[in-house]
C-alpha positions in Angstrom: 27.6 -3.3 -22.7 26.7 -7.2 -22.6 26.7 -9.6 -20.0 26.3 -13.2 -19.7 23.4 -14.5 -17.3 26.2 -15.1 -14.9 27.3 -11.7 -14.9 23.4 -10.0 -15.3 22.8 -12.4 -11.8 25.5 -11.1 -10.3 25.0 -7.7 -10.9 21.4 -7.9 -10.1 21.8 -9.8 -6.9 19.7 -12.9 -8.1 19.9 -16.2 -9.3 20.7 -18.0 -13.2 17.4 -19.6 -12.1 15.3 -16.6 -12.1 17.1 -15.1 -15.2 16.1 -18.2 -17.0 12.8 -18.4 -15.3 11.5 -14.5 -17.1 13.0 -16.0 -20.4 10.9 -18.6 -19.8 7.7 -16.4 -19.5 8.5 -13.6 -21.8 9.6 -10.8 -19.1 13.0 -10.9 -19.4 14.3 -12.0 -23.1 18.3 -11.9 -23.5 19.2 -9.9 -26.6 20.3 -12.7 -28.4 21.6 -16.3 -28.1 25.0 -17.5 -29.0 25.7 -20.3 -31.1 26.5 -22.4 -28.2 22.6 -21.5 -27.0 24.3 -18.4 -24.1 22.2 -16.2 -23.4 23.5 -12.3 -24.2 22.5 -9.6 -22.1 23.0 -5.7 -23.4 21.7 -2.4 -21.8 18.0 -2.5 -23.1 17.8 -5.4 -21.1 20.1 -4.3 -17.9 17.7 -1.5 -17.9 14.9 -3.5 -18.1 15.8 -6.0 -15.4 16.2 -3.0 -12.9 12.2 -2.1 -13.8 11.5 -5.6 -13.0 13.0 -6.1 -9.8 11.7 -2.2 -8.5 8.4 -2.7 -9.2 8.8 -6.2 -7.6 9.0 -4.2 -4.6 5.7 -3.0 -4.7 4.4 -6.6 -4.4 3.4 -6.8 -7.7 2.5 -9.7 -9.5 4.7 -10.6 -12.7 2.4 -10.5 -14.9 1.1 -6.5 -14.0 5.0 -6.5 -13.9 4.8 -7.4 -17.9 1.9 -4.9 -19.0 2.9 -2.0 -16.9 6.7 -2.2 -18.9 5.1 -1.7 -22.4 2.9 1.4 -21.0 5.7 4.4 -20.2 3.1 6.9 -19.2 1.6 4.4 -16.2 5.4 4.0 -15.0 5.9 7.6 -14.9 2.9 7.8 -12.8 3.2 5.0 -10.7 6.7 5.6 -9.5 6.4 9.3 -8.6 3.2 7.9 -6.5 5.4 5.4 -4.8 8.4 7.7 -4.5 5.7 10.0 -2.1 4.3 7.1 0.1 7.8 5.8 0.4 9.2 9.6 1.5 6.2 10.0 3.6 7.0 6.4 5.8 10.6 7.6 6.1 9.2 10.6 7.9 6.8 8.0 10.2 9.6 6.0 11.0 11.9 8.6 11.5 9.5 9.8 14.0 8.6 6.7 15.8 12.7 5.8 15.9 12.2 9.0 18.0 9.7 8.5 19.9 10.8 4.5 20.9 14.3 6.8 21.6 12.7 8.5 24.3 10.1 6.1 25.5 13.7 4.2 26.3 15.2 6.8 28.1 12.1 7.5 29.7 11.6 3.9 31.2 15.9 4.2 32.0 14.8 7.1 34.4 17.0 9.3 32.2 14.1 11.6 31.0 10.1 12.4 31.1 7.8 12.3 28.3 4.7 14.6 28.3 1.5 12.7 27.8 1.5 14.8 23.8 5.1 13.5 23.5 3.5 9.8 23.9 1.3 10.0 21.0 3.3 12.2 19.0 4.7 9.7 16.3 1.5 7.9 15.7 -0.7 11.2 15.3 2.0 12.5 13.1 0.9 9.8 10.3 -2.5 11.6 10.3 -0.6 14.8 8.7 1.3 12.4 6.3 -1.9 10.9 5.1 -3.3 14.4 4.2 -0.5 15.3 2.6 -0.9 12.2 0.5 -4.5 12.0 -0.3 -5.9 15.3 1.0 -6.6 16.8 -2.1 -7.9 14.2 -3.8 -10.1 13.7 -0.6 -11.5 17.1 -0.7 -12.5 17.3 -4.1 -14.5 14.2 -3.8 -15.9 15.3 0.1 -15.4 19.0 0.3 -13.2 20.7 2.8 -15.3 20.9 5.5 -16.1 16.8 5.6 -12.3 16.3 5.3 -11.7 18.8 8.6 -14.1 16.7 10.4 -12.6 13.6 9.7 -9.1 15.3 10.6 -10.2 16.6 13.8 -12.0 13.0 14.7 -8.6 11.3 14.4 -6.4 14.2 16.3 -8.5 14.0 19.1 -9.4 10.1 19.6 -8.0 9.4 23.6 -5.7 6.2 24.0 -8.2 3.8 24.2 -9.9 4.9 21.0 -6.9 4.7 18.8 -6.1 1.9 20.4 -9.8 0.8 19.2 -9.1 2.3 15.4 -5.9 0.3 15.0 -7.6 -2.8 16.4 -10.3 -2.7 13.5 -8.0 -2.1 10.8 -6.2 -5.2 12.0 -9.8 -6.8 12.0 -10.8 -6.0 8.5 -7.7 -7.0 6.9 -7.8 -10.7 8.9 -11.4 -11.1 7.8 -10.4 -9.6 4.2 -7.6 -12.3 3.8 -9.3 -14.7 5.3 -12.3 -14.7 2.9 -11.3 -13.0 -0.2 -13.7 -15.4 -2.0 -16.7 -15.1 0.0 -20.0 -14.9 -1.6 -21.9 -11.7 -1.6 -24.4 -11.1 0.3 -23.1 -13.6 3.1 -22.7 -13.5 6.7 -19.1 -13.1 6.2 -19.7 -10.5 3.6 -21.7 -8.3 6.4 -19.1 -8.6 8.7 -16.3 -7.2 6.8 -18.8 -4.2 5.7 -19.7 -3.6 9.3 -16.3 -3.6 10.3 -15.3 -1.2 7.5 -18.1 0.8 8.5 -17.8 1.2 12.2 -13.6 2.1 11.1 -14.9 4.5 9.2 -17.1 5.9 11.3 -14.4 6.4 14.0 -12.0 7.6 11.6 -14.5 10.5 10.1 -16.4 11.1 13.4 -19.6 10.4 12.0 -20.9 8.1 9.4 -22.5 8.9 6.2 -23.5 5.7 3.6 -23.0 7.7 0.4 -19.6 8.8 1.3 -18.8 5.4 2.0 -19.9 4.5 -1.5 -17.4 7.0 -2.8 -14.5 6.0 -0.7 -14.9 2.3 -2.2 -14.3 3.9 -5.9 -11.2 5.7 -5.0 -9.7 2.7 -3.6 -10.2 1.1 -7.2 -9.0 4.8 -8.6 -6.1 5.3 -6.5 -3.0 2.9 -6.6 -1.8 4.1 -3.1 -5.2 2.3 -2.0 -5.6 -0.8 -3.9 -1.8 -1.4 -3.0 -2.9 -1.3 0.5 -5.1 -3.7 0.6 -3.7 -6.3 -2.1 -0.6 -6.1 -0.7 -2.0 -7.3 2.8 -4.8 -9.9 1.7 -3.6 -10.8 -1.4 -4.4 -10.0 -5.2 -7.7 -8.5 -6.1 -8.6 -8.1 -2.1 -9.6 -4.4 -2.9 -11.6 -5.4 -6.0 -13.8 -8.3 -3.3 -13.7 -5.2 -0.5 -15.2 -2.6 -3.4 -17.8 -4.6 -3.9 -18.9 -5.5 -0.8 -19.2 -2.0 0.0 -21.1 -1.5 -3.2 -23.7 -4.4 -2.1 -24.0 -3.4 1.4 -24.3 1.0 0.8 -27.2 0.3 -1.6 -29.0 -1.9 0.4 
């Protein structure tokens, strides 16, 4: 099969511009030129252009874009990763789809919602996360610290979730706001304090060296430095890891 740039746009849903622009830096190279100077697309690189654009929706940058296609393995790896934190926000949104459902109906006088059915949707995420990272967790923690932290999150009241979710929200504005900050700074304490005091509420209890830990799986894992690069910009988690580094041995 080939296909002109037209027709590769086209089928891709983009633009002649950004066909020309990943000629331009090497991603994208048409199979060959005619003597008119077209550019010739065949299946190598249809296939190749599908790669491009899925891992785009990752958030990542081009050039990662570039290395990761000449590495099979990584792409193997990385997309059966992805495929399970995409699967487990279709659950979380099917659930809170739910729960809005009958929040609606509930305000419409056309049903009651138990206090449990509130909080349902959002504690239901606590489940998915385990499922996702719980047994890489444990063999770092142990069973028992893991239980803990489980418990600590299942049972936070209203206002303490409410509290959780509000220094999440913290820590990524300060994160984004000074990914370039010097360490140690004052602004290099505060994001480790605020990390800190999320992670205390999150495990029920605080412990430094387990904090050290958590900051090498978030170099480890790609589920984690996704998270946070994906919010605060490119090499966030890297600024964040070694905050915590500073700050835990200290």
């Amino acid at each position: 099969m080939t296909l002109t740039i037209k027709e590769l746009a086209d089928l891709a849903g983009i633009s002649n511009k950004t066909l020309r622009y990943y000629d331009q830096i090497n991603l994208l190279k048409p199979s060959y030129y005619t003597e008119a100077g077209y550019r010739i697309y065949e299946q190598a690189e249809i296939d190749r252009l599908h790669k491009i654009l899925l891992y785009k929706t990752f958030d990542m940058p081009l050039e990662k874009i570039a290395a990761l296609l000449d590495q099979e393995d990584n792409q193997l790896e990385l997309l059966k990763s992805h495929q399970s934190l995409l699967l487990a926000k279709q659950t979380q949104l099917i659930n809170l789809i739910a729960n809005i459902e009958q929040t609606i109906k509930t305000i419409e006088g056309e049903s009651t919602m138990t206090n449990t059915e509130k909080f349902a949707a959002f504690k239901t995420s606590i489940d998915e996360n385990e499922a996702l990272y719980g047994e890489e967790l444990r063999q770092s923690y142990g069973s028992d610290v893991i239980n803990q932290s489980v418990h600590a999150m299942k049972n936070m009241t209203t206002e303490q979730y409410n509290t959780w979710l509000a220094l999440e929200t913290t820590l990524l504005a300060h994160l984004q706001k000074h990914a370039e900050t010097a360490i140690p700074s004052p602004e290099a304490e505060l994001l480790f304090n605020t990390h800190k005091e999320w992670l205390h509420m999150s495990w029920g209890s605080y412990d430094r060296k387990r904090h050290a830990g958590l900051a090498e799986l978030y170099l480890i894992n790609p589920e984690f430095t996704e998270y946070y690069d994906s919010r605060c910009g490119d090499g966030s988690t890297t600024v964040l890891v070694d905050i915590i580094r500073y700050y835990t041995s200290h």
